[in-house]
KOLKE-687439 format. One line per field, with one value per residue (C-alpha): residue number from 0; chain; x, y, z. Coordinates in Angstrom, 3 decimals. Last residue first. Layout:
# residues N
resi (NUM	...)
chain (A	...)
xx (X	...)
yy (Y	...)
zz (Z	...)
This chain:
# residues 72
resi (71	70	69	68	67	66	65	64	63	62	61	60	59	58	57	56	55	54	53	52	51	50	49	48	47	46	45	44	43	42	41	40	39	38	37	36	35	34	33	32	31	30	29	28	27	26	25	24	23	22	21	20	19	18	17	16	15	14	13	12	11	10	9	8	7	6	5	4	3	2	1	0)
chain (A	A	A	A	A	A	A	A	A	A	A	A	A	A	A	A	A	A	A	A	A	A	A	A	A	A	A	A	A	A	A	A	A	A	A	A	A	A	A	A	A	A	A	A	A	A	A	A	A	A	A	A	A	A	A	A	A	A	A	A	A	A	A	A	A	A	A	A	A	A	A	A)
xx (178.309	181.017	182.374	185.579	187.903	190.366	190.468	191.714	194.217	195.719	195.995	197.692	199.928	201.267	201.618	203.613	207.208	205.755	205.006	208.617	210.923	213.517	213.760	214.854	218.392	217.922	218.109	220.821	220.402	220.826	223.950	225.158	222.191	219.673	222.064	222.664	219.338	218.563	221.403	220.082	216.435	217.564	219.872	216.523	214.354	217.064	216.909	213.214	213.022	216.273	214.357	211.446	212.259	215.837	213.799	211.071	214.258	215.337	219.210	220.209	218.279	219.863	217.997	216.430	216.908	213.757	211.052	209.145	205.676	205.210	202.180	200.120)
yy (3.115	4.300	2.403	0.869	1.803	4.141	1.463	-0.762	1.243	2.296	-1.399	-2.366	0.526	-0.108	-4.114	-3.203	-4.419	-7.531	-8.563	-9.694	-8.199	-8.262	-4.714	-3.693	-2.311	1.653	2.612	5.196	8.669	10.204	12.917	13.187	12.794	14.671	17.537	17.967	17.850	20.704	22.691	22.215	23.436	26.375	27.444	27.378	29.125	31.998	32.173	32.031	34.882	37.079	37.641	39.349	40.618	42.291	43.324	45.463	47.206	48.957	49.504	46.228	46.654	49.844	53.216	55.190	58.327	60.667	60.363	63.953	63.215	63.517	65.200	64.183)
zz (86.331	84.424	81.086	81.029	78.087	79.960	82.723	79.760	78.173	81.180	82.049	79.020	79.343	82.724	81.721	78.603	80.101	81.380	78.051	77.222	78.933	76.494	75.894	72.616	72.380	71.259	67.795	67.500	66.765	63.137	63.697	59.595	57.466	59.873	60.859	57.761	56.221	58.888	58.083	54.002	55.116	57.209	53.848	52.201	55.031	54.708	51.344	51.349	53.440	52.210	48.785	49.424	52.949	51.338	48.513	51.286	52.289	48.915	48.951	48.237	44.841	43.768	44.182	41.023	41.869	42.844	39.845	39.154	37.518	33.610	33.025	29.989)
């Protein structure tokens, strides 16, 4: 059997395709906990409900029903 000449063995943060394999899902992990944070800590406020009653969904209500009309 011939043994084939081996160059030096690299270390792992030399090798390129290691930094893709691991620096992907660490990345998208410390994504994830900056996202969490940002969702814990600056939630937005409800808004005050309006007290129009059901003037305020006139617009839609009519959308609606043109949308639902048939054509002649």
């Amino acid at each position: 059997m011939v043994k084939e000449k081996m160059g030096p063995v690299q270390p792992w943060w030399r090798i390129r395709m290691l930094w893709l394999v691991f620096g992907g899902p660490a990345v998208a992990v410390v994504a994830s906990f900056a996202l969490l944070f940002v969702a814990v800590r600056g939630g937005d406020t409800p808004l005050p409900q309006a007290s129009a009653g059901a003037d305020s969904q006139s617009p839609a209500t009519q959308a609606r029903n043109h949308a639902a009309t048939p054509r002649p």
